[in-house]
N, C-alpha and C positions, 0 to 999 in steps of 0.2 A: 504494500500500500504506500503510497506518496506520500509524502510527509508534508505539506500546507506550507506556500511564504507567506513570512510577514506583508501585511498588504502594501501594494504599492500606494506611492504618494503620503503613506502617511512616514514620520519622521521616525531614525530607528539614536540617534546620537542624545547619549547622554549628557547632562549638565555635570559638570567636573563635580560642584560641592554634591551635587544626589546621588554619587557612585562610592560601589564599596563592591571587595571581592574576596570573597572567602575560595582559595586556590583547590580544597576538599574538604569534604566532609570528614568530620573526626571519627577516628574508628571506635570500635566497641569496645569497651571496656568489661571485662570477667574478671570477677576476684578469684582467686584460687583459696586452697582451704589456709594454704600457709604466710596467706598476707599478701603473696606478689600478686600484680595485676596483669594479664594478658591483654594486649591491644590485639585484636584483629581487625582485617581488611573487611569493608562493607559490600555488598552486591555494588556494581556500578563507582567504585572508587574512582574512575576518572569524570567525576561529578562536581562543578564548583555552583557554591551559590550566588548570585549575581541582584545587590538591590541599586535599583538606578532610578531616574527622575530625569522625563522626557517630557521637555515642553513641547506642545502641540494646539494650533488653534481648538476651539471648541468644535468646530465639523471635524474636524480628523480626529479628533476625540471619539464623538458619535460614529465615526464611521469604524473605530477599533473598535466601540463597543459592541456593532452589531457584528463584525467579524469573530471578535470571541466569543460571541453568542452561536452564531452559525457554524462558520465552517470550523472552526475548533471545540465543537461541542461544548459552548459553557464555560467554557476558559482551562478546561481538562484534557484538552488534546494536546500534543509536542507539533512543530513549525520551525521551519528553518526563516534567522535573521541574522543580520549582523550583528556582532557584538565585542566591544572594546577588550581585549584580554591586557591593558596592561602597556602592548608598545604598536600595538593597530587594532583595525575590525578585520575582524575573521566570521564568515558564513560558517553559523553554528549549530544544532539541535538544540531546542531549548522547549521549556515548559513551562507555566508558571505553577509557581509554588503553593502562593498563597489565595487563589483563587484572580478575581477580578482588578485588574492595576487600579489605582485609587488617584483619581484627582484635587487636585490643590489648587486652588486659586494663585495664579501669577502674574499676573494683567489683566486690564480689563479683556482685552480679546482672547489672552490663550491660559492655559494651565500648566504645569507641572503635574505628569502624569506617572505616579511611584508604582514600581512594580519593585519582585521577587522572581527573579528566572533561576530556572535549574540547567545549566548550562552541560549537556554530552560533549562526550569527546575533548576534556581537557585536559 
């Protein structure tokens, strides 16, 4: 099955201060009986968490919201977009995390648009 792009025309570039990147996800933690702890490796270990803050007028807002409603089922589906790792954009698999990106007031015309992606293949 295809995996959906991020819609065109609407904007994929973060705002410097709304980005943060967690490189993996922490592994598991097992106490043993004698005090040490075992780390292990998680399913999907090359997973980073990615929360950023994408200004967008308010149509290209509505228009993401009906995309994540539609063709990503609800905002549960994975979509390839660009996404900043650091020293460029690189075409990624991503998901969001935490459900529906969450808008903020940033001008009277557009928003600051936060989301939570689960970024594959990092």
């Amino acid at each position: 099955m295809a995996v959906p792009s991020w819609p065109s025309g609407i904007p994929y570039e973060s705002l410097k201060d709304g980005f943060s990147n967690s490189p993996f996800l922490t592994p598991i933690q097992t106490e043993m009986e004698q005090g040490n702890v075992r780390l292990r490796r998680r399913p999907g270990d090359n997973v980073a968490i990615i929360q950023q803050s994408i200004p967008m007028t308010r149509a290209e807002y509505e228009t993401l919201v009906a995309w994540g409603k539609g063709t990503i089922g609800n905002w549960t589906g994975r979509f390839s977009t660009l996404v900043w790792l650091g020293s460029s954009y690189q075409t990624k698999v991503c998901q969001f995390q935490d459900g529906a990106p969450k808008p903020l007031e940033f001008s009277p015309t557009h928003v600051a648009v936060q989301m939570t992606l689960r970024v594959y293949g990092v």
